[in-house]
C-alpha positions in Angstrom: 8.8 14.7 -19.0 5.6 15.6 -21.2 6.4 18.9 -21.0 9.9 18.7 -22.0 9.0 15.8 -25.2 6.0 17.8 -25.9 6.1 21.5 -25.5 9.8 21.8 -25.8 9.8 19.4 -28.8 12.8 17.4 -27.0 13.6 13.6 -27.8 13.0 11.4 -25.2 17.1 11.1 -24.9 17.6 15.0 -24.0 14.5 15.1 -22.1 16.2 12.6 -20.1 19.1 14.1 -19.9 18.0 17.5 -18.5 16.3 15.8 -16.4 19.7 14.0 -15.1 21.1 17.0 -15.0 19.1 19.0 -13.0 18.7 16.2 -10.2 22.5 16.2 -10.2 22.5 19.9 -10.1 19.6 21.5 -8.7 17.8 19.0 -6.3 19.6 19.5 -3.4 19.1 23.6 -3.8 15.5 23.6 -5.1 14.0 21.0 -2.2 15.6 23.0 0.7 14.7 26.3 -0.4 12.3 28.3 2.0 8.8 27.2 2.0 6.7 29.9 0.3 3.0 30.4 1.7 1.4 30.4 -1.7 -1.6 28.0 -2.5 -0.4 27.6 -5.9 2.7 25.8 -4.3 2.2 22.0 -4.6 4.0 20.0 -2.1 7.7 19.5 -3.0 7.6 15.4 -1.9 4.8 15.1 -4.2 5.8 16.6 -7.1 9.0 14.9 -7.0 6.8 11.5 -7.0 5.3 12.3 -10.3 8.3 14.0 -11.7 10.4 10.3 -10.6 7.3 8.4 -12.0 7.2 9.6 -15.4 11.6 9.9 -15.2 11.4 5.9 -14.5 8.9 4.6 -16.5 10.3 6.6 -19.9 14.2 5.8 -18.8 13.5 2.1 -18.5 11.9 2.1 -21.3 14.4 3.9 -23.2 17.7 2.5 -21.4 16.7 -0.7 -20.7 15.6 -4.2 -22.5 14.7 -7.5 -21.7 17.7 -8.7 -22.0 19.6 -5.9 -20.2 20.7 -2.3 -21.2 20.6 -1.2 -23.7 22.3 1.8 -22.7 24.7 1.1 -20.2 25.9 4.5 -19.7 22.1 6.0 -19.8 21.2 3.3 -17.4 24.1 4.1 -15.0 22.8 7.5 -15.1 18.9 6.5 -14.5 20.2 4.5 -11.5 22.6 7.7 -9.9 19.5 10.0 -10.5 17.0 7.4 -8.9 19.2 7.4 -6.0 20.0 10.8 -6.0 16.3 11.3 -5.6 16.0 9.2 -2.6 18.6 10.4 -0.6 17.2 14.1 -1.0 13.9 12.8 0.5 15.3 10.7 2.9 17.7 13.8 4.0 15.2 16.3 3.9 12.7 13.9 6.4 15.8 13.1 8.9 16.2 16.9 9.1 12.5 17.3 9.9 11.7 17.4 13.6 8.3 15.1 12.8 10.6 12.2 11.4 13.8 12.4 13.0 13.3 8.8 14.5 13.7 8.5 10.5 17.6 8.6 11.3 17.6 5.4 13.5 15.6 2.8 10.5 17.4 0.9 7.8 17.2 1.7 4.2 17.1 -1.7 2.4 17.5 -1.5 -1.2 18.9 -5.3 -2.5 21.9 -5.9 -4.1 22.9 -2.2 -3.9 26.3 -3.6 -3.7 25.4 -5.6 -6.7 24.1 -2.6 -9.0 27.0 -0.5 -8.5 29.8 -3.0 -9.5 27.8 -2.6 -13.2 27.9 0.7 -13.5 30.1 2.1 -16.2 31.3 5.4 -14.8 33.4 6.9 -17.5 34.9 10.2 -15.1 36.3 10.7 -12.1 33.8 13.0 -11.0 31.2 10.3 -12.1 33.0 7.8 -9.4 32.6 10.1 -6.9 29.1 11.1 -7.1 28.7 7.0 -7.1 31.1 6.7 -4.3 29.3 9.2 -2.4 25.2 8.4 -3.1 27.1 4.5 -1.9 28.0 5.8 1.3 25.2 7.5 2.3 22.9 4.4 1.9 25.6 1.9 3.4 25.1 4.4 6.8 22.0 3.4 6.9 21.6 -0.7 6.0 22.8 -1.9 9.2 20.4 0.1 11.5 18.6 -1.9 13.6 15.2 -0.3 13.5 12.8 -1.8 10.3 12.8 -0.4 7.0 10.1 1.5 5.7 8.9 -1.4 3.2 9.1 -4.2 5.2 7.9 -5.3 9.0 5.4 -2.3 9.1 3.1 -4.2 12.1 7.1 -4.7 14.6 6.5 -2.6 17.5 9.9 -0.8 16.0 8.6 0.2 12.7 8.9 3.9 12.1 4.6 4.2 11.1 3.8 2.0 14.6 5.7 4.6 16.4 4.7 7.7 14.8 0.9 6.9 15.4 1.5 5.7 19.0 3.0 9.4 19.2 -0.5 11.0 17.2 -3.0 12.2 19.6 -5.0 11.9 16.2 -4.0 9.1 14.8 -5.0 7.4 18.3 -8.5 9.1 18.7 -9.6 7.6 15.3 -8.7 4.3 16.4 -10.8 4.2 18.8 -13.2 6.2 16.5 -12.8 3.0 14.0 -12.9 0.7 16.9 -16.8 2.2 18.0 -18.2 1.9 14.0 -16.7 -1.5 14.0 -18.5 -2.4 16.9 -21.7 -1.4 15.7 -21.6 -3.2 12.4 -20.0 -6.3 14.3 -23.5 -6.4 16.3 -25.9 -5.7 13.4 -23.9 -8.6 11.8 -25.1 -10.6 14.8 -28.3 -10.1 14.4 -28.5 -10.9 10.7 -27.2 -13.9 11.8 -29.3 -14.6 14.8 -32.4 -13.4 11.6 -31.1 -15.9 9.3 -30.9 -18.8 11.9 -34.2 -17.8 13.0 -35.8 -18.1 9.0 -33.7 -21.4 8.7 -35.8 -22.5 11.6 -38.6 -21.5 10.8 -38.3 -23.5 7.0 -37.2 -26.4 8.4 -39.9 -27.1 11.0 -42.6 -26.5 8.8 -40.8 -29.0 6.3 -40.6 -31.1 9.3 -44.0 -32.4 9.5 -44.8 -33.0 6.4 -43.8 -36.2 3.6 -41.4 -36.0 0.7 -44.0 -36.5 -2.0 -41.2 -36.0 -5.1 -42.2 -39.4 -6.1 -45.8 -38.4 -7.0 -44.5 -35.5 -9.0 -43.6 -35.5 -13.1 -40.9 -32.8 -12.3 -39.7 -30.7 -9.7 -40.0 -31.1 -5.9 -42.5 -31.5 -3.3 -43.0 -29.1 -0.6 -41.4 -30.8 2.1 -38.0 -30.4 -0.1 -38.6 -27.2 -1.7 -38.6 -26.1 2.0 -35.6 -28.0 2.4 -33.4 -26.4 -0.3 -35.3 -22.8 0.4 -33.8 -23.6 3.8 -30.1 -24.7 2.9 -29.8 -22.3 0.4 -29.9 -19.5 3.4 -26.0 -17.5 4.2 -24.3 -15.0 5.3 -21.4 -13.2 4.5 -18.4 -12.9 7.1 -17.6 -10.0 8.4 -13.7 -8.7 8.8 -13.0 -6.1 11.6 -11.3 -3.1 9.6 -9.3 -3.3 12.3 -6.2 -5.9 14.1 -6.7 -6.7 18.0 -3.1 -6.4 18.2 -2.4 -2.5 19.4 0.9 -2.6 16.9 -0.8 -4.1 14.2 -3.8 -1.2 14.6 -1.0 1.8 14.4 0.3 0.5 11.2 -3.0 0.5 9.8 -4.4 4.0 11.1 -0.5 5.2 10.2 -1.1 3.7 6.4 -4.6 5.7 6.3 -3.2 9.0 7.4 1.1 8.9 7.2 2.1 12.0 6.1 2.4 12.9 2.5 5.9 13.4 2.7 6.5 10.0 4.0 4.0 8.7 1.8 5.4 10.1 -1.1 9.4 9.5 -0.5 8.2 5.6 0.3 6.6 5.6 -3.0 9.5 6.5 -5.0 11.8 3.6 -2.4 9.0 1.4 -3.4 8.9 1.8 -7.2 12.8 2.0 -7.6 13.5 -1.2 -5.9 10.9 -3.4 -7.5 11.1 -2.0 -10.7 11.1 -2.3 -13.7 7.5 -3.7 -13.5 6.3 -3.0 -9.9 3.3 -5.3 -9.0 1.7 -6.2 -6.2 2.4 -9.8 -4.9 -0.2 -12.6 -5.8 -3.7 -13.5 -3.9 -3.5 -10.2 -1.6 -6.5 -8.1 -1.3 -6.3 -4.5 -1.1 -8.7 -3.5 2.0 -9.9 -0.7 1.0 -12.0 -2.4 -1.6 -13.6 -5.4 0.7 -17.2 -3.9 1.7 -17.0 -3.4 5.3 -13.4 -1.9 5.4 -14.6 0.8 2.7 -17.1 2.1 4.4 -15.5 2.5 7.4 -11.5 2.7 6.8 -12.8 5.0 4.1 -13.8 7.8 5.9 -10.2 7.8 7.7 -8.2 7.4 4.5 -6.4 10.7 4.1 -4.2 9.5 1.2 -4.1 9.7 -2.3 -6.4 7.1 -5.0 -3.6 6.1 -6.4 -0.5 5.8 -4.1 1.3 2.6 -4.9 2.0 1.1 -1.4 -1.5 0.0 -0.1 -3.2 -2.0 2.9 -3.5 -5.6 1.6 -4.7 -8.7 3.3 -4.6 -12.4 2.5 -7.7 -12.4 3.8 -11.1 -11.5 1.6 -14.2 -11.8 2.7 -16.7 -9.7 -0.5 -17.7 -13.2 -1.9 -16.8 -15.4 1.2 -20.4 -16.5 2.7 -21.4 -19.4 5.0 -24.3 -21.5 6.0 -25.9 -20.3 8.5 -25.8 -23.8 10.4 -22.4 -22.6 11.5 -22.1 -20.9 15.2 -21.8 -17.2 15.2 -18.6 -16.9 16.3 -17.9 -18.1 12.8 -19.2 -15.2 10.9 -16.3 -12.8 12.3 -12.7 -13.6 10.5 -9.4 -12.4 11.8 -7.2 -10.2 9.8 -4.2 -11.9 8.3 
């Protein structure tokens, strides 16, 4: 899109359009041509993500208002290239031996049915590019098997059996699972530490008389200790990783899925909840609580700024406790 506003000196309309046009025309060709060995050749799934970023965020823009098109023919094009996009990617992975169990999940996009009736298709050849980008997604809504957006942790979601399958993706659990382990015990012991200076405070505040009263401001000793004392936490620590087995593939599958997957769940993503994608309220994105960086980190093999990203309602950066609690308290569960 830059390029073609910018170099080519093309309004955003006909940079649009040829954009339209070669999706319509030359997507099919150019993402199943041979794969070249050069290292100047990006990865096709990714550079259709930041081709369909910039294509949706300047078509909106362009074709749509608040109140509804603005362009109802440029937004019926902007939805048949959007889902002309998709079904590439989604027939180039069902035709890859890695993803073939691809062929047996759902493709939920709502109120498909809904967003076609307002199309304005003003040919015949139109209606049956719609007809047939409508078919191909209707083969797919009824499948049994969980979408890629939705019900990532079910023991039938495409990521919890692609890592059950990855030699990989199941040594680094376990890799994960050892690192945890060792923070989860020095956590213990800064506990057991704390308890022990808590202790400490407290008895020697024990013997000795509140003498506040004899004092123009401030506190005695005995209540100085007191607040010294109370004034002791810790912060809880959150395993990186579920208990649950499932739960644990979906996470290592989110750290290291494929870019092709990655990048064609993306583009699903940002198509259905546009045309302001953002992420839902009072979730946390793991990555960024201090225990799961350092550790999840160092398995994360995706990009910085992929849209679809491990959240929990669960958040534990600013979550500390007294250290009067049991220990067993220190250690939340993932939600």
């Amino acid at each position: 899109m830059k390029e073609l506003h910018g170099e080519f000196d093309y309004t955003i309309g006909i940079a649009l359009t040829r954009i339209e046009i070669w999706v319509e025309s030359c997507l099919n060709q150019w993402i199943n041509r041979p794969t070249t060995i050069s290292q100047y050749e990006k990865n096709r799934f990714e550079t259709l993500l930041v081709l369909f970023e910039e294509y949706q965020t300047v078509a909106l823009g362009y074709y749509w208002s608040e109140k509804g098109p603005r362009d109802p023919m440029g937004y019926t094009r902007f939805i048949l290239t959007s889902l002309t996009i998709i079904r590439s990617m989604h027939k180039k992975l069902c035709d890859d031996p890695r993803f073939t169990r691809l062929k047996q999940h759902s493709i939920n996009i709502p109120n498909l049915m809904d967003l076609f009736e307002f199309l304005v298709l003003p040919n015949c050849k139109d209606m049956i590019r719609a007809r047939d980008v409508w078919t191909y997604f209707s083969e797919f809504h009824h499948n049994t098997y969980p979408d890629l957006l939705s019900d990532i942790s079910d023991g039938d979601a495409f990521g919890v059996y692609y890592a059950s399958q990855s030699s990989v993706m199941n040594e680094n659990i376990q890799k994960i699972r050892y690192q945890a382990e060792l923070v989860k015990q020095q956590k213990t012991q800064e506990v057991k530490d704390a308890k022990q200076n808590y202790e400490r405070l407290m008895n020697a505040a024990r013997y000795l008389d509140c003498r506040c009263y004899a004092l123009d401001y401030g506190y005695c000793e005995k209540c100085r200790l007191k607040q010294q004392a109370d004034r002791i936490t810790v912060n809880v620590y959150e395993c990186p990783l579920p208990c649950e087995r499932e739960q644990s593939l979906a996470v290592i599958f989110e750290l290291q899925m494929p870019i092709e997957i990655r990048s064609y769940r993306d583009i699903l993503w940002q198509f259905v909840n546009r045309p302001n994608p953002l992420p839902k309220p009072c979730m946390h994105e793991w990555l960024q609580a201090p225990h799961h960086d350092k550790i999840l980190g160092l398995f994360n093999t995706g990009p910085d700024n992929c849209k679809v990203k491990l959240v929990s309602s669960t958040y534990t950066r600013y979550f500390y406790k007294s250290v009067t609690k049991s220990i067993d308290e220190f250690f939340a569960k993932i939600v």
